[in-house]
C-alpha positions in Angstrom: -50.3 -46.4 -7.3 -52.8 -44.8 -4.9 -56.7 -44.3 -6.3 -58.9 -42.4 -4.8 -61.9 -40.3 -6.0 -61.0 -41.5 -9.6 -57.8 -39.6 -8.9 -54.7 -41.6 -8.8 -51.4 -40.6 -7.3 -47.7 -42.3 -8.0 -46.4 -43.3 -4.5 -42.6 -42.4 -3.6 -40.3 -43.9 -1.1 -37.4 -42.8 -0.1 -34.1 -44.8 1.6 -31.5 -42.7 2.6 -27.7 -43.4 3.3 -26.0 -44.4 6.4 -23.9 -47.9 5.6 -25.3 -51.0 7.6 -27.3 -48.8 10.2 -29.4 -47.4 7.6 -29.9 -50.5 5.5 -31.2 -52.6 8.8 -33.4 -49.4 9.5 -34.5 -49.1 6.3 -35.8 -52.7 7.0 -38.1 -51.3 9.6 -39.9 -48.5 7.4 -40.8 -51.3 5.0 -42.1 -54.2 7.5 -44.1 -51.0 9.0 -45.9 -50.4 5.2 -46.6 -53.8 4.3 -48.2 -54.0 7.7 -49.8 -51.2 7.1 -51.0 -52.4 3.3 -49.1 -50.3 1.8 -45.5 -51.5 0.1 -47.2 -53.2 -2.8 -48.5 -49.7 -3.5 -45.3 -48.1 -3.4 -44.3 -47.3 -7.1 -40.5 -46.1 -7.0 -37.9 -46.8 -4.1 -35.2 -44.0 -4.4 -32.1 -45.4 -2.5 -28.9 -43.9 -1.6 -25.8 -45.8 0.0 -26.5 -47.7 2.7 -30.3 -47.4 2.0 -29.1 -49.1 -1.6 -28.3 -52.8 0.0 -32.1 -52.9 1.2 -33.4 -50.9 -1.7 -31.4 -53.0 -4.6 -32.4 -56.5 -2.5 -36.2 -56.0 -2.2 -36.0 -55.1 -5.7 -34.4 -58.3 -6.2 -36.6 -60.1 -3.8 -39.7 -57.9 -2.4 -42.0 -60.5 -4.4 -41.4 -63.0 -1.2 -41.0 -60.6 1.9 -40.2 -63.5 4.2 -37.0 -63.8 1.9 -36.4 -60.6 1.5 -35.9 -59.9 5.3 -34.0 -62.9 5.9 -31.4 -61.7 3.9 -31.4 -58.0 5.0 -30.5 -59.5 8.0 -28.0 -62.1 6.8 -26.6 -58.9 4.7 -26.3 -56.7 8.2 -24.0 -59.4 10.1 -21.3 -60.2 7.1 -18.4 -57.4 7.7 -17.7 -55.3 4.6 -15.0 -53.9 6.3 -13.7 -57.1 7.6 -13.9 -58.4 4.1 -11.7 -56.0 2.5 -9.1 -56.4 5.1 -8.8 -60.3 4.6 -9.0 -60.1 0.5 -5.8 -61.0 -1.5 -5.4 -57.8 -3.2 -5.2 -56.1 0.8 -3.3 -58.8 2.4 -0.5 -58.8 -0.7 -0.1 -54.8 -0.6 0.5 -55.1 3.2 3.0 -57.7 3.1 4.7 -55.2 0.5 4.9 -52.5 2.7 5.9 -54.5 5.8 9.2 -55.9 3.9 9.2 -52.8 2.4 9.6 -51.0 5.3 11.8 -53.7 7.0 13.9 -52.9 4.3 14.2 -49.0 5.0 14.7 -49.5 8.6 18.0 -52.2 8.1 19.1 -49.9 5.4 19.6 -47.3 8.1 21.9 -49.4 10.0 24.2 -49.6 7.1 26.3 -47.5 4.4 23.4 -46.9 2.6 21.2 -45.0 4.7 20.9 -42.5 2.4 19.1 -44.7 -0.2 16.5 -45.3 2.6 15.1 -41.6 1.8 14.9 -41.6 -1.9 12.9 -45.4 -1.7 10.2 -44.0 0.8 10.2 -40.5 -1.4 9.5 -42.6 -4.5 6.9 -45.3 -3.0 5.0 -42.2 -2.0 5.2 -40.5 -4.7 4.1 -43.8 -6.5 1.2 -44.0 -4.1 0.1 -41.4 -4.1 -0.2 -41.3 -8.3 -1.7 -44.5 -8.5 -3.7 -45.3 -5.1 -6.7 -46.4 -7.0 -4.5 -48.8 -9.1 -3.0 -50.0 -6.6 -5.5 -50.4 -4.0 -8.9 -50.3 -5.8 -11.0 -50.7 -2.6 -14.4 -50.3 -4.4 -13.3 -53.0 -6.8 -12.8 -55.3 -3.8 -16.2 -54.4 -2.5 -18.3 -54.9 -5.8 -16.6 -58.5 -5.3 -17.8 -58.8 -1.9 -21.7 -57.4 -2.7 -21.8 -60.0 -5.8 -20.5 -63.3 -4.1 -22.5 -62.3 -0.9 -25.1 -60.6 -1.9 -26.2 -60.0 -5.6 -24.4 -62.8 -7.1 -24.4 -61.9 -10.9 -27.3 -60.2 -11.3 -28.0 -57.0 -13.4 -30.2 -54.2 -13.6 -32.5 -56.3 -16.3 -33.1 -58.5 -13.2 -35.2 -56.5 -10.8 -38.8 -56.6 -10.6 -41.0 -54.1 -12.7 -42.2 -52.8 -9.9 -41.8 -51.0 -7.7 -38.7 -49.3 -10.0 -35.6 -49.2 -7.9 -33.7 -46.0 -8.4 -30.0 -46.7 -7.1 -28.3 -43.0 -7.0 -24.6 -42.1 -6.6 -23.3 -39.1 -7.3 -21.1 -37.8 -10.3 -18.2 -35.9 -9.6 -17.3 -34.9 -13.2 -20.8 -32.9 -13.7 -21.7 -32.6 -10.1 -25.0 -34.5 -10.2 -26.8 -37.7 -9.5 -26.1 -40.8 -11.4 -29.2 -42.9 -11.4 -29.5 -46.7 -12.0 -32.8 -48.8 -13.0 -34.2 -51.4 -14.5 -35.1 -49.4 -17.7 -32.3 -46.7 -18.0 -29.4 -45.5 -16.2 -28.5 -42.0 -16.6 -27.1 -37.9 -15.3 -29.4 -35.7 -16.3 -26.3 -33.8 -17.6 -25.8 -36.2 -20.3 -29.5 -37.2 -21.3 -30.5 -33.5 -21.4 -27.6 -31.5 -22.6 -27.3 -28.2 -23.6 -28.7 -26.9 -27.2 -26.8 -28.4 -29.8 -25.5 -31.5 -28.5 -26.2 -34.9 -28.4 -27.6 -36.9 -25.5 -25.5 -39.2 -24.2 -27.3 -42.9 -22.9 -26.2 -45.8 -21.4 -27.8 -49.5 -21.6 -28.7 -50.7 -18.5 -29.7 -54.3 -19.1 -26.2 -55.8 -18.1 -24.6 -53.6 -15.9 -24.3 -55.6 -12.4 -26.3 -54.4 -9.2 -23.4 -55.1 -7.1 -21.1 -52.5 -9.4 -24.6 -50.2 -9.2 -24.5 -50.5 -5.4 -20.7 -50.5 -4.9 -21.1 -46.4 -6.8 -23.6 -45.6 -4.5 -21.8 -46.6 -1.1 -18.1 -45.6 -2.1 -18.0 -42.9 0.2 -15.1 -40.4 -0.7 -11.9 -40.4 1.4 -12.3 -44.3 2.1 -13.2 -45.5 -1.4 -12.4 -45.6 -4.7 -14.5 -43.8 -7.5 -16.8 -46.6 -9.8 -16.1 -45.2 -13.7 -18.3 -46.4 -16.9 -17.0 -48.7 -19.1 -17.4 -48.2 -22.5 -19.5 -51.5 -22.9 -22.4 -50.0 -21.3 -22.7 -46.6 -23.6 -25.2 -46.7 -26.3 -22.4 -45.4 -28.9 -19.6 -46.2 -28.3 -17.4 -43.2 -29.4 -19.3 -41.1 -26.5 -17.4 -43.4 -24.4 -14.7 -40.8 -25.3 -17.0 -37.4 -24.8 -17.7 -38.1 -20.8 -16.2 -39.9 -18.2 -18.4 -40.6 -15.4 -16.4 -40.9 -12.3 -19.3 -41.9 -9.8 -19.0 -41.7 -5.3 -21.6 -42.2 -2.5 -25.1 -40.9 -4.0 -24.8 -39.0 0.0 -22.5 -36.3 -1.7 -25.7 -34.9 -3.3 -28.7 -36.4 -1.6 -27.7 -38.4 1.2 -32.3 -38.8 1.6 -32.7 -40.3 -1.4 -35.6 -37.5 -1.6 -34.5 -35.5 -4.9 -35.5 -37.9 -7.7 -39.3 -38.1 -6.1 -39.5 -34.6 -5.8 -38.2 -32.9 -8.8 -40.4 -31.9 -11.3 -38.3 -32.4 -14.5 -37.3 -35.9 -12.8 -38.8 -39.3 -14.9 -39.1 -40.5 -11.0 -41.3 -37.7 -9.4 -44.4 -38.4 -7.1 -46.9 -37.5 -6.4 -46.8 -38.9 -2.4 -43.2 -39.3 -0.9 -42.3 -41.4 2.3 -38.7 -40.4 3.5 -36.9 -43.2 5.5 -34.0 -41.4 6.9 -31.4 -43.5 8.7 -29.4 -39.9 9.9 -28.8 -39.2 13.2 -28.2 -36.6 15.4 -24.9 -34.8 15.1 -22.5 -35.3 17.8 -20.7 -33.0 18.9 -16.3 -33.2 19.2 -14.3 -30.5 20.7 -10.5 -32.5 20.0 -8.9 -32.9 16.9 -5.0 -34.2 17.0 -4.6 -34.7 12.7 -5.8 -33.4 9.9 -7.9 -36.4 8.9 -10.1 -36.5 11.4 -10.6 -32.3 10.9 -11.4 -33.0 6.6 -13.8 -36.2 8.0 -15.6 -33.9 10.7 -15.7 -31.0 7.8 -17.4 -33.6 5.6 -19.6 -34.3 8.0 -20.9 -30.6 8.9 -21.4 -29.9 4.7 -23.1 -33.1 4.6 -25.2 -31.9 7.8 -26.2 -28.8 5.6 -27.1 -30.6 2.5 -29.4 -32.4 4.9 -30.8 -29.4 6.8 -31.1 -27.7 3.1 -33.1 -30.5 1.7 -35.2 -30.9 4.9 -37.2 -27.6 4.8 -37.2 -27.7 1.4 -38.5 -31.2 0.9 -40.6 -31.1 4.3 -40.8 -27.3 6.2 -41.2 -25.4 2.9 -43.2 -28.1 0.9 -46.5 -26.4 1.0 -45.1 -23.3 -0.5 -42.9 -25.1 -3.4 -43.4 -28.7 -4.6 -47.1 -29.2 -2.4 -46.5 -33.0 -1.9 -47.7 -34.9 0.6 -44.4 -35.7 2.4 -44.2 -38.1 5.4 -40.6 -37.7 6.7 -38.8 -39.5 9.8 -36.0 -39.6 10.7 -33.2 -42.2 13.4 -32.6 -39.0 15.3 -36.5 -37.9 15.8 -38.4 -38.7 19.0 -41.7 -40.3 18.7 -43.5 -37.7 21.3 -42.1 -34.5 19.0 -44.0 -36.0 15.7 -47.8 -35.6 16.7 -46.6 -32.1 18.5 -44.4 -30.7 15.4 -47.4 -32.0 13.2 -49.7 -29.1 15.3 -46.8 -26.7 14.9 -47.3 -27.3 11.1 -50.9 -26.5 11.3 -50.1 -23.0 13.2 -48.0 -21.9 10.6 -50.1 -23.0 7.9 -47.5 -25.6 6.7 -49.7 -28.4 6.2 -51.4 -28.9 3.0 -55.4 -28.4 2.7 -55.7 -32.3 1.4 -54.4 -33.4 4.2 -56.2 -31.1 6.9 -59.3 -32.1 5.1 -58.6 -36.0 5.3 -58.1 -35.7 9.2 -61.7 -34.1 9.1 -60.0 -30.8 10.9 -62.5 -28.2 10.7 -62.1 -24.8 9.2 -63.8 -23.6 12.5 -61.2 -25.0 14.8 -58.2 -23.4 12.5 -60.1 -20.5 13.0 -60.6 -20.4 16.7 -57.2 -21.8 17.4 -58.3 -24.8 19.4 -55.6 -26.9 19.2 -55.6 -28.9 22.0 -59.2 -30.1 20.5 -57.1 -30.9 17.4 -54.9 -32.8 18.9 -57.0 -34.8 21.0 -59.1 -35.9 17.6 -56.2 -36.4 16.0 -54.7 -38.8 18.9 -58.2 -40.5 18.6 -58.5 -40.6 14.8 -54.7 -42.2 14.9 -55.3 -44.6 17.8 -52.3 -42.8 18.7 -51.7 -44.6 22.2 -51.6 -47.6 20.6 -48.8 -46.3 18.7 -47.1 -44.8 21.4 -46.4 -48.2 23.1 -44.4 -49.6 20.3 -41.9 -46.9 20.3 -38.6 -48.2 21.5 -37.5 -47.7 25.1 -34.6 -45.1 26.0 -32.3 -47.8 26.3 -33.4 -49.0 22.3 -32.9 -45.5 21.2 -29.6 -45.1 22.7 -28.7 -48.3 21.4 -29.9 -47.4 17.7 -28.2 -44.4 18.1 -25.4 -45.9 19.6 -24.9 -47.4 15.5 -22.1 -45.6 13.7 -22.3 -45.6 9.6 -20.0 -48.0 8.3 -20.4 -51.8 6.7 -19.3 -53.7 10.0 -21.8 -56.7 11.0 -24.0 -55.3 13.7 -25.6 -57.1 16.5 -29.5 -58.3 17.4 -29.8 -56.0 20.0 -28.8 -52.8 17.1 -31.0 -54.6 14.5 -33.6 -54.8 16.9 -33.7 -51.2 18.2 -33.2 -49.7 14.7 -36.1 -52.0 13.6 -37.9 -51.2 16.1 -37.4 -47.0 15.7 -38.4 -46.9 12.0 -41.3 -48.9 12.1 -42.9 -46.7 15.1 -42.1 -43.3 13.4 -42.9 -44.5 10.7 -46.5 -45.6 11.2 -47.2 -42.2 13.0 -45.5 -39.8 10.2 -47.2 -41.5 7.5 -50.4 -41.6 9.3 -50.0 -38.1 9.9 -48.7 -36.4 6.8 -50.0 -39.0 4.0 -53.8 -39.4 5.6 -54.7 -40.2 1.7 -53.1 -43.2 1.5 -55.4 -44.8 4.0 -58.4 -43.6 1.6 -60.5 -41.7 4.4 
């Protein structure tokens, strides 16, 4: 909680999704705001996928930093993906299909070729009705995040504060599904129409890993994390709704939502956004399907992004009027301070903050926005900034990162490290002057 002038204002930060390359980036933003005095002010983290390892582990550890990081770290170079494909359950289903299909292929060297056809018609057939049954690959990850990461621990055991908000998304009412310490919940259900009864969960006991595991099981790849009816209040509502819970990315892949909507128990008053996104490639061959449904995936979830960004960041004088410090993987430092005076031109930075960087009425006026800037670089010590941003090398190499669960190298951990914690010391400086109480 930020004070100042007798006023006080709920701090918000944000971890978006992005598998290991987000969670190791992620790092950066918060050793760049305890540096800065600030992460013990930070009231709610709002996490989504890969922003959830970090998010969920600092709620689990944040009280000793030192240990905290060390185990981001150790997190980042254990294989998810690696993992699943040396578990039992993996390993047994493809020595099935390998005799299995050493089966077909002799069959068809003998008088019963014709059986070879209705075998492979039923197995997919069989597959394809019970593929979560029979390959439940978010089960095998939930194992994974509790023996090396969570162990058994619950939602009961994260720190009071800050409140950790873990968010998937539910694909029976099309919103988020939030985890916490004190309550777990879809609006849907907790707010229903007139008439019915809200429906609640306990949180206390539900695991972190199965909390994490919901909000990283990306669609396509994983299998969906459902409810069980231990962990509803009544137990016949078990019955009523059947959350079937994916990747909190489907509906906010920033992590920004919670903190900014004004019916939301999580809302701030001061958001920092830690996005781990980066800039969309672009691919001009396709040879299957698959890879055409992943790419389409990727261009709705570009939209969602582009949506939420001007209207959590462009259009946020005009709608929520938060102070919002937003950065992003795919930003380059030298744009921040320059979009930060395109802001002021179109009047899309907030009066609090023009007055906390002491920018005259006068000089809005007159349009002398090269004197702006130049006080602003000085106000900032913005040169001292500037040499801490990662070389081009760095950024290609951070870039370089794709967004899945395989262990990464020093040299990605360092360069992602190393991007977050510069933009986020000058975005934060920039948009949430308050914070610094001048």
């Amino acid at each position: 909680m930020i004070e100042k002038k007798n006023v006080k204002y709920k701090l918000g930060l944000s971890l978006s999704g992005g598998g290991y390359r987000a969670s190791v980036y992620h790092l950066g933003t918060l050793k760049k705001l305890k540096e800065l005095g600030l992460l013990d002010k930070v009231d709610i983290i709002s996490t989504i996928s890969g922003g959830s390892i970090t998010g969920a582990y600092y709620g689990l550890t944040g009280n000793n930093f030192e240990e905290f990081e060390k185990g981001v770290l150790s997190i980042a170079k254990r294989s998810i993906i690696r993992g699943i494909f040396f578990s039992f359950r993996f390993i047994c289903i493809f020595l099935f299909f390998l005799s299995f299909f050493s089966l077909v292929v002799m069959l068809l060297f003998t008088a019963y070729a014709w059986v070879s056809t209705i075998l492979l018609i039923a197995v997919f057939f069989t597959a394809l009705r019970f593929q979560f049954k029979i390959f439940p690959v978010s089960s095998i990850i939930d194992g994974l995040y509790s023996r090396w990461f969570f162990g058994a621990k619950t939602l009961k055991d994260f720190n009071s504060t800050p409140v950790i908000a873990i968010n998937a998304t539910n694909v029976e009412t099309g919103r988020p599904f939030t985890f916490s310490k004190f309550k777990m919940s879809d609006s849907s259900y907790e707010y229903p129409e007139t008439g019915a009864e809200a429906i609640r969960f306990i949180p206390d006991d539900f695991p972190i890993s199965l909390a994490v595991t919901a909000s990283t099981c990306v669609p396509f790849a994983f299998t969906p994390i459902y409810i069980e009816s231990k962990f509803f209040e009544k137990e016949e509502d078990f019955h009523k709704v059947k959350p079937c819970l994916v990747d909190g990315g489907v509906y906010d892949n920033q992590g920004i939502h919670k903190l900014t909507h004004g019916n939301s128990s999580y809302v701030c008053d001061i958001v920092i956004v830690s996005d781990a996104g980066n800039i969309m490639p672009k691919i001009n061959s396709f040879t299957n399907v698959l890879q055409l449904l992943v790419r389409t995936s990727d261009i709705f979830m570009n939209r969602i992004k582009n949506y939420q960004m001007i209207q959590h960041v462009y259009d946020n004088y005009k709608f929520n009027r938060k102070s919002v410090a937003y950065q992003s993987l795919g930003w380059d430092f030298d744009t921040c301070l320059k979009g930060f005076i395109q802001n002021l031109k179109k009047g899309a930075v907030l009066q609090e903050v023009i007055d906390a960087h002491g920018i005259s009425s006068e000089d809005l006026a007159e349009q002398n926005w090269i004197s702006i800037q130049q006080k602003l670089e000085k106000r900032l010590n913005y040169s001292e900034i500037s040499v801490k941003q990662p070389s081009e090398d760095e950024l290609r190499t951070a870039r370089s990162v794709s967004t899945n669960l395989k262990a990464l190298s020093d040299e990605q951990i360092y360069a992602l490290i190393k991007q977050a914690a510069c933009l986020t010391e000058i975005q934060v400086k920039l948009y949430c002057p308050v914070l610094f109480g001048s």
